[in-house]
N, C-alpha and C positions, 0 to 999 in steps of 0.2 A: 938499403932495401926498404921500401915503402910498405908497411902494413896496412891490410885490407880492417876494413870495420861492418859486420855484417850488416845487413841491411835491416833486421830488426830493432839492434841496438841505436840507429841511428833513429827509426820511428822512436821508442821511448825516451830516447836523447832531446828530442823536438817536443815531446806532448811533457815533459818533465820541465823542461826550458815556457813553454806556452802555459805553466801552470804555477811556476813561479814568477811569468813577470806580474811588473805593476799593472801593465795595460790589464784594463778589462773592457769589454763585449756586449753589444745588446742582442735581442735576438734577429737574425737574417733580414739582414734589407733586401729583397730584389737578390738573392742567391748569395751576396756577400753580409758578413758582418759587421756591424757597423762601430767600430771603436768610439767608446764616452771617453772626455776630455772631461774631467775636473776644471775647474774655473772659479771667476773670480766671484765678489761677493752680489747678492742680487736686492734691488728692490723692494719690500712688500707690506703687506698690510695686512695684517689676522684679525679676525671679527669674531668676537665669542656666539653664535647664535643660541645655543641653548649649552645644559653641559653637556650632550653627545652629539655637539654640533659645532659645526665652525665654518668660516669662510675666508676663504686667502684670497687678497687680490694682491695681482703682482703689476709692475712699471719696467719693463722692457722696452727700451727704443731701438733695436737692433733690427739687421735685416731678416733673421734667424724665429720663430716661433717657439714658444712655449706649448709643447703637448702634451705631458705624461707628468704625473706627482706621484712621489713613492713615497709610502706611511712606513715607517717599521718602527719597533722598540728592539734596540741593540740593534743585532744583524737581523735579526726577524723582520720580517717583510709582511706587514699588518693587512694592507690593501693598495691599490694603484689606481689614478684616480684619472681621468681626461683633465686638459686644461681649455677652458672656453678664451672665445677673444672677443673684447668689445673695443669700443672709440679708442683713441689718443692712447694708442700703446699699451693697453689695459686688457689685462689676462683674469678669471679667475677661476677655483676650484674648490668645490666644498664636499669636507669631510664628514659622513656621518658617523659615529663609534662611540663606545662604551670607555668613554676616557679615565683613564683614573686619575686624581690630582696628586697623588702622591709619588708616581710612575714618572718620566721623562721621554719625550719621543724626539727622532729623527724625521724629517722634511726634507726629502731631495727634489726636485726638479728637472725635467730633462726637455732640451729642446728636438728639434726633427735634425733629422740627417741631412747635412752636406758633404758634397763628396765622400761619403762613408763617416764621416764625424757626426756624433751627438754630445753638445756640449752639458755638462750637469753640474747645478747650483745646488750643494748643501748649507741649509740655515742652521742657523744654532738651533741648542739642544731646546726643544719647548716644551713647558711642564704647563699644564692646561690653569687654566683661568676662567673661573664665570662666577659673578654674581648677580642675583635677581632678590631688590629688597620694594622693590614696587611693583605695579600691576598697572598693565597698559589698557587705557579706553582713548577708541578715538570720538570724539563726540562735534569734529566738525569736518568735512573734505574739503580741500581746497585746489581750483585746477590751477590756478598762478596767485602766489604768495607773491604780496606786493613790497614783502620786507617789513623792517621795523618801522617805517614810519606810515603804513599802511594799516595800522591798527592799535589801539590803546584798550588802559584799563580803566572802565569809570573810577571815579574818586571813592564812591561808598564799598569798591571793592567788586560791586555783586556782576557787572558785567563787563564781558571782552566784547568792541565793535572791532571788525576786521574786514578789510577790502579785498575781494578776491577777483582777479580778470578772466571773465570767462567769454572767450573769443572776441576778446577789446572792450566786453562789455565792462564797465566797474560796477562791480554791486557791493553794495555794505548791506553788513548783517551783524547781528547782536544774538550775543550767546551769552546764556544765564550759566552763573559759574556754580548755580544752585541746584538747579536741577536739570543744566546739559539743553536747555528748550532752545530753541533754534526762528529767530526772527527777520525776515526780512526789512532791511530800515528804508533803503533807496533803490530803485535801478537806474534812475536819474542825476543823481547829485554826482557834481565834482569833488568825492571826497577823497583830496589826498593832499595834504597829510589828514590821517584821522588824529584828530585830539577831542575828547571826553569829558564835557563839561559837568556833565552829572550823568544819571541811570538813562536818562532821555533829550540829551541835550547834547551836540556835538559844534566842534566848530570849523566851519568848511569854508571851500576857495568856489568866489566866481568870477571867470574874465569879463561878466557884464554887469553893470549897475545900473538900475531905475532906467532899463531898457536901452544902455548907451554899452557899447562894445567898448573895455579897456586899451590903454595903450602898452605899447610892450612893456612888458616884464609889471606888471601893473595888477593885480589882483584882491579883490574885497573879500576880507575875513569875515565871515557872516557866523553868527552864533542860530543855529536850526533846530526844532523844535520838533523832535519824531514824531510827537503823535498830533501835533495840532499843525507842522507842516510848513509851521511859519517862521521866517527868518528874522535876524536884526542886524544891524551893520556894525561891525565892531571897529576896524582901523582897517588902513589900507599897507596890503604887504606883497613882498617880491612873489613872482610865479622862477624865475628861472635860478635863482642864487639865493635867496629866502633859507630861515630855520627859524623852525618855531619849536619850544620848548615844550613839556609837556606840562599840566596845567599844575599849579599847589598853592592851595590857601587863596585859592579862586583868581591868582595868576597867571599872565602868561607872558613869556618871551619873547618878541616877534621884531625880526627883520623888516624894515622898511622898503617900499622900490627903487630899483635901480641902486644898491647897495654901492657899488662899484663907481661909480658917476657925482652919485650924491654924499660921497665921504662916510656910506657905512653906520648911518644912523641904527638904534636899534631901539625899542620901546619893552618896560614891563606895566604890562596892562592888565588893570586892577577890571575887572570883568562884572564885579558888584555896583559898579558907579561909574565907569568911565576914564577916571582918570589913570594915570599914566607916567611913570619916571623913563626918560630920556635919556638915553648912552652916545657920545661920540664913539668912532672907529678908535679911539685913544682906551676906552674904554673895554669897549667890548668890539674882539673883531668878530665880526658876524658869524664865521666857519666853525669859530671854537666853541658855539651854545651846541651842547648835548642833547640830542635829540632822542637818544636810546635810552636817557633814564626817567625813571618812574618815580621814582621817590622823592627827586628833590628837585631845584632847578639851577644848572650850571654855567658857568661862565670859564670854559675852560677848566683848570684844575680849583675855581674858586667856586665856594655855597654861593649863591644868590638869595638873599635876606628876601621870605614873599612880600612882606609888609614893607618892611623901610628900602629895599631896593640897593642895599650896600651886599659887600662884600667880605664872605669868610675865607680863608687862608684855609685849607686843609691840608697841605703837604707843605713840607720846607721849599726855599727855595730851589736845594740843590737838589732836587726829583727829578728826574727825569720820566716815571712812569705816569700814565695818563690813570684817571678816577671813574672805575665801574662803576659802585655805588655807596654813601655813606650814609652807616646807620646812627640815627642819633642816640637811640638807646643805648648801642653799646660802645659810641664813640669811635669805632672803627671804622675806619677809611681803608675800602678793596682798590687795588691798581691792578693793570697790568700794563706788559712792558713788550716791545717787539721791532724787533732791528732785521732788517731787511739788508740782504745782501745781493745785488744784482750780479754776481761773478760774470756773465756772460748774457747777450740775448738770447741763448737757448737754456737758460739756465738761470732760477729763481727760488732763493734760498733765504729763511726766515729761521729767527727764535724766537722763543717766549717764556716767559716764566709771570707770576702774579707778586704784589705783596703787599703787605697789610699796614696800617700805619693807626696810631694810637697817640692823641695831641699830638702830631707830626712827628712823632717818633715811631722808625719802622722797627715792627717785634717781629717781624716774620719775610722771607723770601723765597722762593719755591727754585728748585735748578732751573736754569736757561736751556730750554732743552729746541732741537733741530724741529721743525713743523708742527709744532705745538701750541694750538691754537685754546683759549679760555672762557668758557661760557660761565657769567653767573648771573645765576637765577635774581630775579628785582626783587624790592620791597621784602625781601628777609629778613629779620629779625637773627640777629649772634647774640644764640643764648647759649648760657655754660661755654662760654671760648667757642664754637663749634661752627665754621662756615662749610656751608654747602658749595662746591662747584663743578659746574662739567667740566671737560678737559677730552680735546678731539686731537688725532695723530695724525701725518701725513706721513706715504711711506717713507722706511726708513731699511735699516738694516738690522734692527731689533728690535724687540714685541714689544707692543706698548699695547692697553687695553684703552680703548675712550667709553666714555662714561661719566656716572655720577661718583662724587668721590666727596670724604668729610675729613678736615682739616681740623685738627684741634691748635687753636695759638698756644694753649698753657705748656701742652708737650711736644709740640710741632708734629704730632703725628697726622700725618695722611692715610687715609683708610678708604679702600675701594667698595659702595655701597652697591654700585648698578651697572653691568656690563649693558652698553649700548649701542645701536646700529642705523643712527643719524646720518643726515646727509652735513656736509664739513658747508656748506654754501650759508644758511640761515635756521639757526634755532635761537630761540630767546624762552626763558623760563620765569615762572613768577612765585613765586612762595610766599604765600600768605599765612601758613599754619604746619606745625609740623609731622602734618600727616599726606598732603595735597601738593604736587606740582603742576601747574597747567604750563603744556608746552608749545608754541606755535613752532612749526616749522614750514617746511617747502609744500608738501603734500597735507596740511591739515592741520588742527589743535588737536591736543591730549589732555588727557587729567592723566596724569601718575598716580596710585595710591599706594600708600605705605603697606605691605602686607603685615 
């Protein structure tokens, strides 16, 4: 005989059953509910903007949207936030709150509904992060940053010239690193590359000479004189394959024409008198003169002597990292190091880590970490053990802050000085004192100052 089961009991049978499962529920799509799907790990990038401020960007290639962020501490449900979308699969969402650093919060994610699914990304636990040990001025706009070889620092220090393209125009300008004063130098010259012969002397590219149009790849280095206007002809050097060094002890580096044709000649040209020491392709291949450092002039991982023209040895042979910058003061040689892994063509995956070297002996190595790119400031000075460097992050699956950060050799500690919100495309830094950073990047120069 079959027992009956009342029909109440079977309602609390169902709503008791519906409240223990795991599924859970957002609120009504279109009359039905829409079930969250837990999933797998996601994408992103956290940006400290101030401390009750933050900004997530996230990397979704799916067919599916990012729309809703959920803030809570524990189960608490803090605030909920929209998700924006911009280019190349790029979402983001910023938090504003009274963060406490000592507290720990949840980050979930949710996408839109398909078919009644909403799939949901929780990030690790994140305990807030910011520091602010500098103070930002901008004291140049730039509408197109011509990159590093687009601008130098005179010798005596006191000026940055820098080429900025404003509707194809090139114009160079000079900016006093004294009092921020803002100069136009040319709206006409071919200055690129810029290199800085002194406070009012630069040395520039023309494809014409004493009124005759060059032949390909063929261009006169001329040394220009800002305020009187007037040029001089210094040697003759590549327009398409060319590197020219940047200037020391009234040196220069330069690439000859047709580098490729003519066996890769390369010249270091004494700039006081003319003359000139001569490199075979054997010597010096042309690609490997550093054009991004300031301090010194390189031949690949070797010093370039300004006077005699030989060559120093700064890393063993068994190095593989390449030379930021060496100080002579304190004998330390900065590298870094970045290995590229192409897994697929949709798919492009790098490390990097830095490390320090002392008479070719390395005392220091930083972890090899996933999209971890290394910015160090030129012309610093490593005083008391103590290197300054930025350090930029590509998303990942865990927080990393970019920023300024300080490196002690003696104890190997890392210390984070400056939470920062740079673009990963082009920054370069100059540290001349330990209170001042001037920083070129994409949209403009800075002065940092130490608060």
């Amino acid at each position: 005989m079959k027992k009956t089961v009342p029909a109440i009991l079977l309602l609390v049978s169902l709503f008791w059953n519906m409240g223990c499962s795991k599924n859970h529920y957002d609120t009504p799509l279109q009359g039905k509910p829409a079930f969250i799907k837990d999933t797998s790990a996601l994408l992103f990038k956290l940006i400290p903007l101030a401390a009750n401020h933050i900004k997530i960007q996230f990397l979704y290639p799916h067919a599916r949207t990012l729309q809703k962020l959920i803030f809570k501490k524990d189960t608490t449900v803090l605030g909920s936030y929209s998700i924006g979308t911009g280019g190349n699969n790029s979402y983001t969402a910023e938090i504003n709150f009274p963060f406490d650093s000592t507290k720990q919060y949840t980050i979930q994610v949710q996408t839109n509904a398909v078919s009644d699914t909403i799939y949901q990304y929780t990030l690790p636990t994140y305990s807030p992060v910011f520091r602010s040990a500098y103070h930002y001025q901008k004291i140049l706009s730039l509408n197109q940053s011509m990159g590093v070889n687009g601008m130098d620092i005179s010798p005596s220090r006191n000026y940055l010239f820098i080429t900025d393209d404003s509707s194809n125009i090139l114009i160079t300008k000079r900016v006093s690193l004294q009092t921020y004063a803002v100069d136009t130098v040319s709206t006409r010259l071919y200055t690129f590359p810029v290199r800085a012969v002194s406070d009012s002397e630069l040395l520039v590219q023309y494809g014409t000479y004493q009124n005759r149009l060059l032949g390909y790849d063929s261009m006169a280095l001329m040394r220009y004189n800002i305020r009187t206007t007037q040029s001089q002809f210094i040697d003759w050097t590549s327009n398409n394959y060319g590197r020219i060094s940047r200037i020391k002890n009234n040196r220069v580096l330069i690439t000859a024409p047709n580098p490729i044709s003519n066996g890769g000649f390369t010249s270091l040209n004494n700039l006081s008198d003319g003359s000139k020491v001569t490199y075979t392709a054997n010597q010096i291949y042309f690609p490997q003169i550093r054009e991004a450092n300031f301090e010194a002039i390189y031949n690949n991982n070797f010093l370039v002597n300004p006077i005699s023209g030989s060559f120093v040895a700064l890393l063993p042979n068994t190095a593989t990292e390449g030379i930021e910058f060496f100080d002579s003061t304190s004998q330390y040689t900065v590298t870094s190091h970045y290995l590229v892994d192409n897994v697929s063509s949709a798919s492009y995956i790098y490390t990097g880590y830095i490390a320090v070297y002392s008479n070719l002996n390395k005392v220091y190595q930083s972890e090899s970490l996933t999209g971890r790119v290394f910015y160090i400031p030129r012309a610093q000075q490593i005083k008391n053990n103590t290197l300054l460097f930025y350090q930029y992050f590509d998303y990942d699956t865990a927080y990393h802050t970019d920023g300024y950060y300080s490196l002690n050799l003696a104890t190997k500690n890392v210390t984070l000085l400056q939470s920062d919100n740079s673009s990963p495309y082009y920054t370069i830094d100059f540290l001349f004192d330990d209170t001042h950073i001037y920083s070129v990047r994409y949209d403009g120069v800075y002065v940092l100052v130490k608060q």
